[in-house]
Residue, then its C-alpha position, 0 to 999 in steps of 0.5 A: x500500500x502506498x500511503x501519503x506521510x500524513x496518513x501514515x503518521x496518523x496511523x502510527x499514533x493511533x498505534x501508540x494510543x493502542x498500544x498504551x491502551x492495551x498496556x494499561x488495560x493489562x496492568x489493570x487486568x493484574x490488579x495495578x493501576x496506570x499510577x502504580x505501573x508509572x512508579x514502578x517504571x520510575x523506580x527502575x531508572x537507574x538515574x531516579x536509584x542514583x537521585x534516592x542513593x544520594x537522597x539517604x547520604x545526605x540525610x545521614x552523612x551528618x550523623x556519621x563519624x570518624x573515630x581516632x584512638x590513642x594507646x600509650x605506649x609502655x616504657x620497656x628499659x633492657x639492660x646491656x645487650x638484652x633482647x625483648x622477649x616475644x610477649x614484650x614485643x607482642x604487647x608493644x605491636x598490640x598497643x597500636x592506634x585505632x581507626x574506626x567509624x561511628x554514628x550519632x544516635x540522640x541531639x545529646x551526642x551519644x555515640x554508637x560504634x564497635x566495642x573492637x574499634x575503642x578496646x584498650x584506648x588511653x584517649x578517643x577522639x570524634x571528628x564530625x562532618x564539619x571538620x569538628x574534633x572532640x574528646x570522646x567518654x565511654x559510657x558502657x560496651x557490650x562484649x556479647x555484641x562488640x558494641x560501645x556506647x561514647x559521649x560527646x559534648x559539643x555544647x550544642x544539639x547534634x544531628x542524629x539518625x535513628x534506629x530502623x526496624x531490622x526485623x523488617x528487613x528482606x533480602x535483596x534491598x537497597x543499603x548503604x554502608x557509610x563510615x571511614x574505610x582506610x581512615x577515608x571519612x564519609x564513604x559511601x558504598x551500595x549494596x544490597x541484603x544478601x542474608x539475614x539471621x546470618x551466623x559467623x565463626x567465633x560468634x555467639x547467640x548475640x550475633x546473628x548478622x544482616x550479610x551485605x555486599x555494600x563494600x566494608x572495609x577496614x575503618x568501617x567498623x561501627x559505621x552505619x548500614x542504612x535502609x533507602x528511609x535513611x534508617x539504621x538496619x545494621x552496624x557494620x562489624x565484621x568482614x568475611x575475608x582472606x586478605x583483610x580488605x573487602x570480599x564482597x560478604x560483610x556482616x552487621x549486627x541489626x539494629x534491634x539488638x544494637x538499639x536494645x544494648x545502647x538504650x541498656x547502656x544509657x540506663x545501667x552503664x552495661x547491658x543486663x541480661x538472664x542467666x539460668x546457670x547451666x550447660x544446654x544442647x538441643x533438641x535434634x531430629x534423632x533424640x526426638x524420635x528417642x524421647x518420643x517428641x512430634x517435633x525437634x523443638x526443646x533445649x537439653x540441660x546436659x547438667x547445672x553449672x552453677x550449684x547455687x544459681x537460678x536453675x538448681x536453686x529452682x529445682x531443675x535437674x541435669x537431661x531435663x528439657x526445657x519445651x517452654x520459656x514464661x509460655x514461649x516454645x523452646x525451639x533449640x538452646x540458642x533460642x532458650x539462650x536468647x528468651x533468658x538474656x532477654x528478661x531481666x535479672x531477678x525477674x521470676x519466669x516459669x519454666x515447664x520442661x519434661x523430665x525422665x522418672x525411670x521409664x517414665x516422662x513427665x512434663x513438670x513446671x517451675x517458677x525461676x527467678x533468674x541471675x544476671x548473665x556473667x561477662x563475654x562468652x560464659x563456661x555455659x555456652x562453650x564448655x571445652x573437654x579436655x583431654x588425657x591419653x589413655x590406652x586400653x585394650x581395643x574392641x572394634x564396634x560398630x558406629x566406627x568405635x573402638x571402646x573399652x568398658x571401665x568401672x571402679x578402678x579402671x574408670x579412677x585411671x580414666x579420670x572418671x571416679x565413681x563412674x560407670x561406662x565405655x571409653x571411647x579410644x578410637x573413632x574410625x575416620x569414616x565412621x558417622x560420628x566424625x560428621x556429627x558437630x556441636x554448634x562450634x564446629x567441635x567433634x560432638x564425641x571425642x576420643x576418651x570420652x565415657x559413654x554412660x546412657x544409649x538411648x536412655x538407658x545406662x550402659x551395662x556392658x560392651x556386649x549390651x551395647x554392641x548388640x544395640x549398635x548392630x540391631x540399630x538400622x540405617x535411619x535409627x536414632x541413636x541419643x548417647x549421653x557422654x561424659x568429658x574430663x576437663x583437665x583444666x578444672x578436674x570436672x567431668x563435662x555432660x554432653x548429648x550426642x545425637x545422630x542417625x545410624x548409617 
């Protein structure tokens, strides 16, 4: 067809008018309107993300610092020729300034940064955005978290950021992580959530961090990580890395917990949290089946720790399980872990746990009034076996097991008076208890540990237990109730393994 230029310029917008027609006919067809598929266009453009980036560092640049500390360094005199040792010279290279970031959380200049990047420091300086330097005061840090909590006084109100909701957090938005990576103040990186909930090596119940691939260097710590309403969803802390520098993984503790310890500093000078006094394990998927449970849910208390503490002066006993915490399931023992340290100290609770009275199980309930939890990492979240060599007679079992059976005389040589068992001397590299791990990453059973119950029952001979390890088929759930000598503390240390036969 041969049409003239204005015919086929008529033609071509009333295509357009269709087509737009049609596009918003099918957006209203999948529940959006012609306003929302606007703004869902715009929101894509990579200039209206630029626009809404620098938006949220405006915003919250004023509030973020940089922070210097000084150490002074100790004086070490030697005399003639004499040379420093390796702990003198490890202590003067230790002793070294530090750089890190920071974020201010009220008008009245109080101060939010990582416990790390304050740690040992003779005098702390704060420079602000405006080129302003102060003396900086440490109210309170929090081991537990690697917070701190400083104090400025500038004589005037302060800008300030405020905490987000980091429970509300998702993974794949927008953040920005801001602070002063190399001493470079004021730097802004982008990225998104790429986990939650997220879980790193040499960390507690504490810690479970937002993961984010905004770039975190060193000099970072403590800064801010911020949601695009220019909120603080995180404090960046950690870096996963083999160089030390930026690997794309960064970690920040969420603000929830970090705006839980700052507002416990402000009102104690410290965070005060719960404490039950035991040694916990949790509740797994074979020890369950074992104990009869519909679901893996509880937390073990594999023995007392503190004999006049909250748990014992209670009533609770050592293999009791706690299901529920002041009316809350117990999901595993971190989880008991976190619900105590979250109530108050000498606050009463009630704790309801299923007990074994000979066959039998019985669900029992207690009023608890709880102790304040002690300082970083304490013996009831890690408890370390240690051990002495032993080398007894070798009886190859299944479960990959080499055991000896030791009571009276032969369990004192073991370090285990008064008990009775099998000595575990050897574990086959292949056999299924090499893959079962504590929470640390630690063996669950070691060589000369003393295996003292199977299954909820004791252990009376070699022979009773190797007939129940070759009648146990693929997929069975095996509970041993195990016993470690601590040689620091001369103490036998409980502990539960649990695990399906291969």
């Amino acid at each position: 067809m041969n049409y003239s230029r204005s015919r086929r310029l008529k033609l071509l917008r009333s295509l357009q008018v269709f087509a737009a027609l049609l596009f918003v006919g099918m957006g209203a067809a999948f529940g959006q309107t012609p306003e929302t598929i606007r703004k869902a266009s715009d929101s894509a453009m990579p200039e209206k993300q630029s626009l809404s980036f620098a938006e949220v560092a405006r915003k919250v640049e004023p509030a973020v610092v940089s922070i210097d500390t000084r150490v002074e360094m100790p004086e070490i005199s030697f005399k003639g020729d004499q040379q420093p040792t390796q702990k003198e010279l490890s202590d003067l290279l230790s002793r070294r300034p530090a750089i890190g970031s920071g974020f201010i959380v009220d008008s009245r200049g109080h101060i939010v940064t990582n416990y790390h990047v304050v740690e040992g420091a003779d005098g702390i300086s704060v420079k602000l955005q405006n080129g302003d330097v102060f003396e900086a005061r440490v109210l309170g840090v929090d081991e537990e978290t690697d917070l701190a909590v400083l104090k400025i006084d500038a004589g005037k109100p302060l800008p300030f950021v405020s905490f987000g909701n980091s429970d509300e957090a998702k993974i794949g938005e927008w953040v920005l992580a801001i602070g002063s990576p190399f001493g470079l103040a004021r730097t802004v990186t982008a990225g998104i959530i790429s986990q939650t909930n997220r879980s790193t090596e040499g960390g507690n119940v504490f810690q479970k961090f937002l993961q984010t691939d905004a770039a975190i260097n060193r000099g970072n710590s403590g800064g801010p990580l911020v949601d695009m309403a220019g909120n603080v969803i995180g404090v960046n802390s950690q870096i996963a890395t083999s160089t030390g520098d930026y690997n794309g993984i960064g970690f920040a503790l969420p603000s929830n917990e970090a705006d839980y310890v700052y507002r416990q500093i402000l009102a104690h000078g410290k965070v005060k949290r719960g404490y039950l006094g035991v040694f916990l394990d949790s509740v797994g998927k074979d020890f369950a089946k074992v104990y009869g449970f519909e679901d893996a849910t509880g937390a073990i208390i594999v023995s007392i720790r503190d004999r006049d503490g909250a748990a014992a002066t209670a009533g609770l006993r050592e293999n009791d399980i706690v299901r529920y915490f002041n009316g809350d399931v117990v999901l595993n023992a971190e989880d008991l872990i976190a619900k105590v340290a979250a109530t108050q100290p000498g606050e009463l609770v009630e704790v309801r746990v299923v007990r074994e009275e000979g066959d039998k199980l019985v669900q029992k309930a207690f009023s608890v009034r709880l102790d304040e939890r002690p300082g970083a990492n304490p013996e009831s979240d890690k408890p370390t076996p240690r051990k002495l060599p032993l080398n007894p007679k070798k009886n190859e079992l299944p479960f990959g097991l080499t055991l000896e059976f030791v009571t009276g005389k032969t369990a004192e040589d073991a370090n285990f008076p008064g008990r009775t068992g099998l000595l575990v001397t050897r574990i086959d590299p292949a056999s299924i208890l090499n893959e079962v791990r504590t929470t640390t990453g630690a063996l669950s059973l070691q060589r000369d540990d003393l295996i003292i119950r199977v299954n909820r029952k004791p252990v009376a001979s070699l022979e009773e237990f190797k007939a129940f390890a070759e009648k146990a088929a693929k997929g069975d759930p095996v509970v041993l109730h195990v016993l470690s000598y601590d040689a620091d503390t001369g103490q036998q240390v409980p502990r539960i393994v649990q695990f399906s036969a291969k």
